[in-house]
C-alpha positions as CSV (number, residue, x, y, z in Angstrom):
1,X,31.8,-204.4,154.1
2,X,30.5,-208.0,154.1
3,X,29.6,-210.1,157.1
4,X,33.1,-212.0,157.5
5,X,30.6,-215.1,158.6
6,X,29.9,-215.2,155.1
7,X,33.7,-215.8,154.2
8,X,33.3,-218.8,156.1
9,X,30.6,-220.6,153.4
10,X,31.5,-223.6,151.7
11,X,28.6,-223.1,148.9
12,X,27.5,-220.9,147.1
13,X,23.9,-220.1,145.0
14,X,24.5,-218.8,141.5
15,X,22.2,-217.4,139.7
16,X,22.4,-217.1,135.5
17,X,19.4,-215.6,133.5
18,X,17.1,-217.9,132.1
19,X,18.7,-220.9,133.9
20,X,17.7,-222.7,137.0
21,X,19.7,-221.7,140.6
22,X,22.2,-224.0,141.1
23,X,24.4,-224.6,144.2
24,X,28.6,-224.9,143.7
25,X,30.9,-225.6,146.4
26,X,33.6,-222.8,146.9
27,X,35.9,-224.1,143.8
28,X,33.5,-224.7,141.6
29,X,32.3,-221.2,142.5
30,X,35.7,-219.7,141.7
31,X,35.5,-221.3,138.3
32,X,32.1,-220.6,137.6
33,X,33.0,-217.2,138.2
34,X,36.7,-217.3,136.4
35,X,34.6,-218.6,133.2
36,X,32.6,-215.4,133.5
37,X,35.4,-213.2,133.6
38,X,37.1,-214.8,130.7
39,X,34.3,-213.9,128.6
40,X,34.6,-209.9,129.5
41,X,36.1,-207.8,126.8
42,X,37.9,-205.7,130.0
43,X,37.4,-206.4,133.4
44,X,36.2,-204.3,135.7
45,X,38.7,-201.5,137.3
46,X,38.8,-202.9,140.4
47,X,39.6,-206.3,139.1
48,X,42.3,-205.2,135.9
49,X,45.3,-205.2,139.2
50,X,44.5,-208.9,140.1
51,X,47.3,-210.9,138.3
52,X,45.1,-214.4,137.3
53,X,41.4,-214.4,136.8
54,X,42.0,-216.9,139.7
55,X,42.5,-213.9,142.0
56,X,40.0,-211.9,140.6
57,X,37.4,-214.3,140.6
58,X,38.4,-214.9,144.4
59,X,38.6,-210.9,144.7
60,X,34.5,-210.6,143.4
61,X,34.0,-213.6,146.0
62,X,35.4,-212.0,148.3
63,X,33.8,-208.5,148.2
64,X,30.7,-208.5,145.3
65,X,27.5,-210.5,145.0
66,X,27.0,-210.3,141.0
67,X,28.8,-208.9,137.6
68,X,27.5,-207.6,134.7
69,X,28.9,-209.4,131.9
70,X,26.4,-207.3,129.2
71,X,24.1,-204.1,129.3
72,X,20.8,-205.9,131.4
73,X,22.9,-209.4,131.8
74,X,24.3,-209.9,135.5
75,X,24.8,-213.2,137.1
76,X,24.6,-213.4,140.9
77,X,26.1,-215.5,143.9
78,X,25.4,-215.6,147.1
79,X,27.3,-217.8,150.2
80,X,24.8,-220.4,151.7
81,X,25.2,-223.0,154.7
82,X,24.0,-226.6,154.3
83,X,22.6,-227.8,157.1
84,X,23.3,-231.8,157.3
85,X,21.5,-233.9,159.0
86,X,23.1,-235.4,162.8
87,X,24.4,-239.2,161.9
């Protein structure tokens, strides 16, 4: 079960092979992610009841840090907090 502090992230690290990190806020997460999933011949079980790749994507945010997309090929996220600086 994840931390439910984590839930309360606005960004997120993700994390492609053989590109740089990058840091998405939450929607651009959920896209990043709903990109990914569009490119799976058949999602995962656990995913296949969500009725938009909308809710799975928010479903794998929710509970998972990384999908395989091919044999060896996973891409990652994981929540972050930005600390800004007092103004």
């Amino acid at each position: 079960m994840s931390d439910p502090i984590i839930r309360e992230s606005d960004h997120y690290v993700v994390i492609e092979p053989g590109k740089e990190e990058t840091i998405l806020n939450i929607s651009e997460t959920l896209q990043w992610l709903e990109k990914w999933l569009k490119k799976l011949k058949k999602l995962p079980l656990d995913l296949q009841k969500e009725d938009s790749f909308h809710a799975a994507a928010q479903r794998l945010l929710d509970t998972a840090c990384d999908l395989e997309i091919n044999h060896g090929f996973r891409v990652q996220w994981f929540a972050v907090r930005l600390n800004h600086p007092e103004q």
